[in-house]
C-alpha positions as CSV (number, residue, x, y, z in Angstrom):
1,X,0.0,0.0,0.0
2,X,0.6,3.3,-1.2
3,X,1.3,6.1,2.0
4,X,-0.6,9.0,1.9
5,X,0.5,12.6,2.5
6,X,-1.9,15.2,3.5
7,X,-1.8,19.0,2.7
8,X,-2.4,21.3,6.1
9,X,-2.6,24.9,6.1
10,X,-3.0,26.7,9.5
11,X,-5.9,29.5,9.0
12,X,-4.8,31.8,11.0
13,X,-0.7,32.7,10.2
14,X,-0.8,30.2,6.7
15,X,1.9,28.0,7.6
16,X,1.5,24.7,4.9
17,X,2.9,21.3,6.5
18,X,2.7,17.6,5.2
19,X,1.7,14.8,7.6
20,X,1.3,11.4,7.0
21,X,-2.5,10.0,8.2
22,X,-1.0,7.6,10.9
23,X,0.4,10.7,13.2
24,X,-3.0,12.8,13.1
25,X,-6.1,12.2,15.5
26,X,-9.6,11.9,14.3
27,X,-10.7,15.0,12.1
28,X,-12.9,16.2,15.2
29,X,-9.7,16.4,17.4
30,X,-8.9,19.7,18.4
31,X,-5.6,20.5,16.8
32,X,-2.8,23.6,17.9
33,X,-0.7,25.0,14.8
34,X,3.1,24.5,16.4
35,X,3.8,28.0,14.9
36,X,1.0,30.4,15.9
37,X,-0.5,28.2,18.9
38,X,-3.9,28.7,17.0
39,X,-6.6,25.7,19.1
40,X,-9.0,24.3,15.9
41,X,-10.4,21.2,14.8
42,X,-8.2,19.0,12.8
43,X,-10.6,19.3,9.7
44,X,-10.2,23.1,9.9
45,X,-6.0,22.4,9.4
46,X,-6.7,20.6,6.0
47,X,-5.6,22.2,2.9
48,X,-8.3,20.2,0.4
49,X,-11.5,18.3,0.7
50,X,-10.0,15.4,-0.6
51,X,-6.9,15.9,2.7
52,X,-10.0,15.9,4.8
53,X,-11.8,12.9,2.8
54,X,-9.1,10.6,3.1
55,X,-8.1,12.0,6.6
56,X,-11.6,10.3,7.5
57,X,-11.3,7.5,5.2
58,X,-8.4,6.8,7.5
59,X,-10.3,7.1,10.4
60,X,-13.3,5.1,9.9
């Protein structure tokens, strides 16, 4: 199997990151951008639909 990357992007300063499915929670998780210390749902931190899609795919 193929690993997937997914595409974040922190709303608040625009900081873009990769991460690999296996070292993020659940979508619903509430997730803290390590640059700006902004507190938001995972979901909100994902680039593209599809990032989230297969984020909860992964998470099923």
């Amino acid at each position: 199997m193929q690993e997937a990357w997914l595409q974040l992007h922190c709303p608040d300063c625009d900081k873009l990151w990769e991460a690999a499915p296996t070292d993020l929670p659940s979508p619903d998780t509430r997730y803290t951008c390590d640059d700006c210390g902004a507190e938001r749902s995972l979901s909100e931190f994902m680039k593209t639909t599809r990032d989230l899609e297969l984020l909860r795919e992964f998470h099923a």
